[in-house]
C-alpha positions as a LaTeX table, in Angstrom:
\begin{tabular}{lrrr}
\hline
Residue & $x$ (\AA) & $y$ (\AA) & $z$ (\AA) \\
\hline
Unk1 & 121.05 & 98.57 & 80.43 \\
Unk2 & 118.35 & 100.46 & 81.43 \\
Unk3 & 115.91 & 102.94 & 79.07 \\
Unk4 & 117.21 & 106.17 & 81.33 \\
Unk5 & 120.95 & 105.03 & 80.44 \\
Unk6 & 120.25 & 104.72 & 76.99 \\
Unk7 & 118.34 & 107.72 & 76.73 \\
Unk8 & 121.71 & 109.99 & 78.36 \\
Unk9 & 123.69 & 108.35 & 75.84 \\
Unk10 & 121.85 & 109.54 & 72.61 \\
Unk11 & 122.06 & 113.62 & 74.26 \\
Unk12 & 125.06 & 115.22 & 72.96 \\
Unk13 & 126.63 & 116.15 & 76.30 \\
Unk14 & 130.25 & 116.39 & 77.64 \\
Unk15 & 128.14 & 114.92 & 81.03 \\
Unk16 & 126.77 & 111.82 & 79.06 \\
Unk17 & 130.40 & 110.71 & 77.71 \\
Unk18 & 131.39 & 110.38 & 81.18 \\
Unk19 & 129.53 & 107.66 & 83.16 \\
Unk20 & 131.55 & 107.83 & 86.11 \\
Unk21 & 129.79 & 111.19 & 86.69 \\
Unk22 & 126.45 & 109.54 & 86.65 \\
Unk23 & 127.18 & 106.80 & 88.63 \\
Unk24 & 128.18 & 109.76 & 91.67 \\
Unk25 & 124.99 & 111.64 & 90.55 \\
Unk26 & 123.10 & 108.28 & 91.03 \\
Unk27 & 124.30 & 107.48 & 94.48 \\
Unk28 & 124.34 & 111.11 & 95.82 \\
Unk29 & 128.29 & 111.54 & 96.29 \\
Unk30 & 128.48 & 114.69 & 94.58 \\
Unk31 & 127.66 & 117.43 & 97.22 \\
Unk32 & 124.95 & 120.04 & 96.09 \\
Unk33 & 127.61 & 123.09 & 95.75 \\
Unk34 & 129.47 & 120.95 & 93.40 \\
Unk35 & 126.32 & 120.66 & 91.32 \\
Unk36 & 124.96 & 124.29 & 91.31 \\
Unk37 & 127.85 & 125.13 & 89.94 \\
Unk38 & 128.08 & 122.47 & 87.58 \\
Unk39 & 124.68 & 123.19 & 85.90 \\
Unk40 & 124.98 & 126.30 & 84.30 \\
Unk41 & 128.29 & 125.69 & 82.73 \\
Unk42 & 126.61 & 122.61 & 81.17 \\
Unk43 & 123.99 & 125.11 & 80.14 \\
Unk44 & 126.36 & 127.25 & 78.64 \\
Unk45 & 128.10 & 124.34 & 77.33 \\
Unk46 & 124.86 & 122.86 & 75.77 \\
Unk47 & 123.55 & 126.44 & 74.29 \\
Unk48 & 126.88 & 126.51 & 72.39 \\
Unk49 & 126.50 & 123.12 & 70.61 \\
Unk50 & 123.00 & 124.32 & 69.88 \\
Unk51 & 124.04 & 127.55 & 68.21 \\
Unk52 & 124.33 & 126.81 & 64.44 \\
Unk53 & 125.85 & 130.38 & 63.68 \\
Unk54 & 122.89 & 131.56 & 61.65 \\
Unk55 & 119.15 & 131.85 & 60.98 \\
Unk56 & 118.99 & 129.01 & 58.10 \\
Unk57 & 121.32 & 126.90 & 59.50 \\
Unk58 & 119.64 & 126.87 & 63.08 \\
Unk59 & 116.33 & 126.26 & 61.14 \\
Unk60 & 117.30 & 123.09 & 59.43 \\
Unk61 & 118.58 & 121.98 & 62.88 \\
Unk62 & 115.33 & 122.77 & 64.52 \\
Unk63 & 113.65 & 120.68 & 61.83 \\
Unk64 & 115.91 & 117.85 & 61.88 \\
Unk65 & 115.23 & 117.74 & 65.66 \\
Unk66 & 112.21 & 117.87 & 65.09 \\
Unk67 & 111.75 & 114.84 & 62.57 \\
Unk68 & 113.96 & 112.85 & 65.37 \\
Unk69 & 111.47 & 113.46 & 68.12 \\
Unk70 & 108.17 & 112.88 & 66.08 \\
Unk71 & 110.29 & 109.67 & 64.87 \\
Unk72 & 110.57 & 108.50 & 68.86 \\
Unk73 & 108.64 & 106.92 & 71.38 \\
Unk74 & 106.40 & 109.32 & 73.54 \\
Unk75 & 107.67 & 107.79 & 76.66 \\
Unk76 & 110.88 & 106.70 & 76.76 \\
Unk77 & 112.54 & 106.04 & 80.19 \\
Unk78 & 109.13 & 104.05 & 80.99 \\
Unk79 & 111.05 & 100.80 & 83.13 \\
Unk80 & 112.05 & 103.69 & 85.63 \\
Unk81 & 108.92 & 105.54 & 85.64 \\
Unk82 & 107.31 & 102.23 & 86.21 \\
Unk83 & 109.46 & 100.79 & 88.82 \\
Unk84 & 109.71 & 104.34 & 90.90 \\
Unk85 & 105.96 & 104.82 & 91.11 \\
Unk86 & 104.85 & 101.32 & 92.03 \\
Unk87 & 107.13 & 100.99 & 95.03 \\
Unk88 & 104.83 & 99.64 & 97.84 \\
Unk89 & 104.60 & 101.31 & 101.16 \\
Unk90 & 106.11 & 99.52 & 104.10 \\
Unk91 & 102.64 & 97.99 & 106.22 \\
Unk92 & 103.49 & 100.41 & 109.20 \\
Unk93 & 103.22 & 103.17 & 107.63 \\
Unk94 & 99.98 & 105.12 & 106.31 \\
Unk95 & 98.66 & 107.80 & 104.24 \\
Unk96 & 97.85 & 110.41 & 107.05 \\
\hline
\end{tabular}
């Protein structure tokens, strides 16, 4: 599996526990109306896990978060990156 798959299963997301979704996302069979209104109720969705109910407790989760990320890789989807931006141009075609 791939570093972008593993990467969407580690965010706690309704959207991640359901790979079908992804798999429509991936081969554009969702239409665009469908996703505009998708986004902000993930949003919404995501804001709420995020809330800890109060000041201390929403500290210690920002710090925890924190440790995670300065625990991780800098780059982490990097065999995606790679392969999208070293695609080769056809030989017809040209810069300008």
């Amino acid at each position: 599996m791939d570093d972008t798959h593993e990467l969407l299963r580690s965010v706690p997301s309704k959207a991640a526990e359901t790979p079908w979704s992804l798999a429509l996302l991936e081969r554009n069979l969702v239409p665009d109306t469908v996703i505009r209104i998708a986004i902000p109720r993930m949003l919404l969705q995501r804001l709420r896990e995020e809330d800890k109910g109060d000041p201390e407790r929403q500290q210690a989760h920002l710090m925890s978060l924190i440790a995670r990320l300065k625990a991780s890789p800098i780059a982490i989807a990097t065999t995606a990156a790679n392969t999208q931006h070293t695609r080769c141009l056809p030989a017809s075609s040209s810069w300008y």
